[in-house]
C-alpha positions in Angstrom: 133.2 107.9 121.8 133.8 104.4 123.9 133.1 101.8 122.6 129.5 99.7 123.3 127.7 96.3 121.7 127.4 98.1 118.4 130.4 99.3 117.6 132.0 95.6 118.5 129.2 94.2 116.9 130.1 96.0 113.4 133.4 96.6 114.1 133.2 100.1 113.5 134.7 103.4 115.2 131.3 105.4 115.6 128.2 103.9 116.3 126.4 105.3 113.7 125.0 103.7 110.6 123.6 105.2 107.0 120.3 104.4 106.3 120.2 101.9 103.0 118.0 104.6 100.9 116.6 103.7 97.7 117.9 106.0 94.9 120.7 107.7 97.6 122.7 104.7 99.3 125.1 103.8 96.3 128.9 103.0 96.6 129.9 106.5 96.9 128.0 107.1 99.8 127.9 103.8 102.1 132.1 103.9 101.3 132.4 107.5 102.7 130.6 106.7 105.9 132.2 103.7 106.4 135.4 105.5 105.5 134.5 108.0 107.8 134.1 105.5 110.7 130.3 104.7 110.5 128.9 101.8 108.9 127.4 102.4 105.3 124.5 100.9 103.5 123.9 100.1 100.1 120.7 100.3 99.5 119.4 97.2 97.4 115.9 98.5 97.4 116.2 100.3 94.3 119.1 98.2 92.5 119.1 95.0 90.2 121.2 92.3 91.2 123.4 93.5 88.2 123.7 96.9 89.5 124.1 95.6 93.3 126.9 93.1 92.1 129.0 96.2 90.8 128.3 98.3 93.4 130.0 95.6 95.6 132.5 95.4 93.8 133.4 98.7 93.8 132.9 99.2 97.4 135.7 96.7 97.8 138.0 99.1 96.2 136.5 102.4 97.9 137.0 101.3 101.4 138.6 98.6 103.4 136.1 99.3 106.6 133.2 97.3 106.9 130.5 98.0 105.3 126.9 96.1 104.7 123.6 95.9 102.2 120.4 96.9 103.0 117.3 94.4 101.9 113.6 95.4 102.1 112.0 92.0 102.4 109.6 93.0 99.6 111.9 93.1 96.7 110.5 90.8 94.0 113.7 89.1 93.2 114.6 88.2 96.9 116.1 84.6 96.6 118.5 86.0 94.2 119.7 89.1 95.9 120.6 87.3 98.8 121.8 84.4 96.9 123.8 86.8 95.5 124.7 88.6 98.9 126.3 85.7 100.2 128.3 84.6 97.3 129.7 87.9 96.8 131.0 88.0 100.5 129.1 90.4 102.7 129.6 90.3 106.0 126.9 92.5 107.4 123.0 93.0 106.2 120.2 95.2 107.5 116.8 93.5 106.5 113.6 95.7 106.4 109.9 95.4 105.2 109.1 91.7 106.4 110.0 89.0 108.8 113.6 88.1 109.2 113.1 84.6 109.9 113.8 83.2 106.4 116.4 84.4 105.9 118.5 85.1 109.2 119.5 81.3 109.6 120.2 80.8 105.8 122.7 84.5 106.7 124.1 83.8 109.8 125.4 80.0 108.3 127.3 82.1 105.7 128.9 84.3 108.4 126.6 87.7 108.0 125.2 89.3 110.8 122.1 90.7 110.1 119.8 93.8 111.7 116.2 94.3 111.2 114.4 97.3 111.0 111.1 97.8 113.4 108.2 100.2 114.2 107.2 98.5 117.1 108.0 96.2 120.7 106.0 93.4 119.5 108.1 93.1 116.2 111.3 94.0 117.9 110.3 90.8 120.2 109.9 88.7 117.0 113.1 89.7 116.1 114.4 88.2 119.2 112.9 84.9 118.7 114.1 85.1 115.1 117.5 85.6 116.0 118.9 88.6 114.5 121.7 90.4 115.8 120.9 93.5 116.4 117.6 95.4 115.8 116.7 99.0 114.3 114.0 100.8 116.1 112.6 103.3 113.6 110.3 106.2 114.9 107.2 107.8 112.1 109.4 110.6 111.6 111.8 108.5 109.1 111.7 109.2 105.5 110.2 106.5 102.9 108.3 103.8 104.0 107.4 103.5 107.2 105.4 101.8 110.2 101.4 102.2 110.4 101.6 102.8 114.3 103.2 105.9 113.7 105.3 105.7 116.8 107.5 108.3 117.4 111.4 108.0 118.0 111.4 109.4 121.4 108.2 106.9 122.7 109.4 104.0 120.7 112.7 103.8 121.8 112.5 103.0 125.5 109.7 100.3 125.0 112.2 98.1 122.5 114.6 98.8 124.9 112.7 97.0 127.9 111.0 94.4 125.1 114.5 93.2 124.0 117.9 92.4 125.1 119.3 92.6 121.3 121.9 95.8 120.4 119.3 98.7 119.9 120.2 100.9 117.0 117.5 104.2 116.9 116.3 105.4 113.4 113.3 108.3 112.6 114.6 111.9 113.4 117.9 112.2 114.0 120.3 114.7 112.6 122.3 115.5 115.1 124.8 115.2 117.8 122.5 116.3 120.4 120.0 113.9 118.9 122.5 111.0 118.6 122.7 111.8 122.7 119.1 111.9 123.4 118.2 108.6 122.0 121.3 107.0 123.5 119.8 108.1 126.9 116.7 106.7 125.9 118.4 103.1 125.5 119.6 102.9 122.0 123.4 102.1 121.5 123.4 103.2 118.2 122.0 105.6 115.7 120.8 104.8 112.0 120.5 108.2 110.1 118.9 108.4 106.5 117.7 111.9 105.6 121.0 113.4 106.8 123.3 111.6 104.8 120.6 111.4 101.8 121.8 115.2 101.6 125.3 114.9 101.5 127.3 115.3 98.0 128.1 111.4 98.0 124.5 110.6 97.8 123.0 109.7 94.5 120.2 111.4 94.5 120.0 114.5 92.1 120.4 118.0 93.0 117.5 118.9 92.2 116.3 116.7 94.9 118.5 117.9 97.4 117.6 121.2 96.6 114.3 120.9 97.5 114.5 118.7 100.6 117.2 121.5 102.1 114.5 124.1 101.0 112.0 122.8 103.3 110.2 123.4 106.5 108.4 122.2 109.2 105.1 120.7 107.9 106.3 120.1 104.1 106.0 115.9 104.6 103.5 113.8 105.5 102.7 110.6 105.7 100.6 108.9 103.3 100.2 105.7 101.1 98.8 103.6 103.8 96.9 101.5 101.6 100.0 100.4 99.8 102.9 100.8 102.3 102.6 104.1 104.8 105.4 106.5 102.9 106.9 109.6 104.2 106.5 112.3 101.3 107.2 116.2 100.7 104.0 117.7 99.8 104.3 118.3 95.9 101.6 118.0 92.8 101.9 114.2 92.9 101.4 114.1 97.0 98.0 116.8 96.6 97.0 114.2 93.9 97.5 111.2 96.3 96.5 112.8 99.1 92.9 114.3 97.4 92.3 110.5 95.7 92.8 109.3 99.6 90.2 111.7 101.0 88.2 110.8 98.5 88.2 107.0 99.5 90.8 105.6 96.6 91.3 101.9 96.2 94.9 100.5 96.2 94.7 100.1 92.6 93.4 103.6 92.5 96.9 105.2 94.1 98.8 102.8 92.3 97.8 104.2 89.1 97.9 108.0 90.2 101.9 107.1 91.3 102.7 105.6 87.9 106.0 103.6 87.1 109.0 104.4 89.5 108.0 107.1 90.8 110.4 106.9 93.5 113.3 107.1 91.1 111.7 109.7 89.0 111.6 112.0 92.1 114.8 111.4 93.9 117.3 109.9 91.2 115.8 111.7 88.1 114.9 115.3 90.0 111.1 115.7 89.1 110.7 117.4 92.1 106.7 118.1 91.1 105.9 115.0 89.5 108.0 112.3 91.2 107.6 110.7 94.6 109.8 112.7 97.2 110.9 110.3 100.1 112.5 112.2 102.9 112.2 112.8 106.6 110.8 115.5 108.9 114.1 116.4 110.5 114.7 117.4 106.1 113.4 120.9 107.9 116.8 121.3 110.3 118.9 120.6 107.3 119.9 123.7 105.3 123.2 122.6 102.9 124.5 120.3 101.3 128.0 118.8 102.9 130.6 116.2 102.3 130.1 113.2 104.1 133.3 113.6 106.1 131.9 116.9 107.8 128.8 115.6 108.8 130.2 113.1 110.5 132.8 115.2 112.3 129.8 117.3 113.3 127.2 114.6 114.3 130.2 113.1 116.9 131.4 116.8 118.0 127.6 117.4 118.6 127.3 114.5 120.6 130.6 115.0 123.1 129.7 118.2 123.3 126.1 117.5 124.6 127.3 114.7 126.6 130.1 116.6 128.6 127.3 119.3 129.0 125.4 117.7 131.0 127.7 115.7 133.0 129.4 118.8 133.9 126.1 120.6 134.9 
């Protein structure tokens, strides 16, 4: 692949980053990607500083690419973590889940670039005036939380492309070479994929979770949650609860209770595939094994040439 404004920006080999998942993106995963020639993620979301600090640590050992942190703007101890981001050294953050304008200009004086992840033009444009570096244009499809304009991928990338001049990175959907391609046509430089590499062997999340997301099909997640933050799920016992309490005109205290204590982690770290909170994508459908993180990556870019030299030749 040649290279563009993304793959300078990160200085990376493939313009393709991991999605910072909470309860997937540990050292083991963001490392292989980034040792694969993408850009990996840990995924903050779902780690105490503690357990962030460590994983940075060993990330420093696992791979000498680079490599970021992902940060939802909602986590409760936010001062810290990136108090604790820049101390430690990172050089590149992905910001989600809130404004960037906090904390951009405290990142960028510490020599971070930062990325932020948006559901819309308007907020892609705020991330302009904000001055972030690059900016992540997810579509509904994505897994976990998500935007409440439920925007497609394919319609949402070529209206961020003409709102902003900033590096365009694509998110929501995408899983494959061919994919990669079609949203590159669309504008994008770049391609953040989650649910893909949330099924790889590197990826913390349990088997049992990746067993069921590989078993699915078309239909099997929805979105829901819109009264707390609109959340991509797989249709289990606790989404028909959630989804019956919603019908039925439930409160934001009322699906807070009915979700319980971590019920993220209970679904895709601790495998309680019924009772847990399943976070996972549509394109979890088109994905039918489990593979190192190596081979998907020597697939997705394959995929893409292939499409690419496809059409140029036709």
């Amino acid at each position: 692949m040649k290279e563009n404004r993304i793959t300078r920006l990160f200085g990376i080999k493939h313009p393709v980053i991991q999605g910072g998942m909470v309860w997937c993106s540990g050292w083991r995963l963001a490392s292989a990607v980034s040792n694969a020639g993408g850009l990996g993620l840990l995924g903050a979301g779902s780690m105490h500083p503690e357990t962030l600090e460590e994983h940075i640590a060993k990330m420093r050992t696992a791979t000498d690419k680079p490599w970021g942190v992902n940060v939802p703007l909602m986590y409760p101890e936010i001062d810290r973590l990136m108090r604790l981001i820049i101390d430690s050294g990172v050089k590149i953050v992905f910001t989600s889940a809130g404004s960037p304008k906090k904390f951009t200009p405290m990142l960028h004086e510490a020599g971070v670039k930062v990325a932020h992840v948006v559901s819309s033009s308007k907020f892609a444009v705020k991330c302009e005036e904000a001055g972030v570096d690059a900016v992540v244009a997810e579509g509904f499809e994505a897994g976990g939380h998500n935007g409440r304009e439920e925007t497609t991928t394919m319609t949402l990338i070529p209206q961020v492309r003409r709102a902003t001049s900033l590096p365009l990175i694509a998110a929501g959907g995408i899983a494959s070479g061919e994919a990669m391609l079609a949203s590159m046509v669309l504008g994008a430089e770049g391609v953040q994929i989650g649910t893909l590499f949330a099924l790889t062997d590197e990826s913390s999340a349990s088997d049992e979770f990746k067993q069921r997301c590989i078993s699915l099909q078309e239909g099997d997640t929805m979105l829901c949650l819109k009264k707390l933050a609109p959340t991509r799920l797989v249709k289990n016992s606790l989404y028909d609860k959630v989804r019956e309490a919603e019908d039925g005109g439930a409160s934001a205290d009322d699906l807070r209770a009915i979700l319980g204590k971590a019920a993220s982690k209970r679904g895709i770290f601790e495998g309680d595939t019924e009772g847990g909170e399943l976070e996972i994508g549509q394109i979890a459908s088109a994905i039918k094994a489990v593979k190192p993180v190596a081979e998907v990556m020597k697939e997705l870019i394959e995929g893409y040439e292939k499409s690419l030299h496809a059409i140029i030749g036709s």
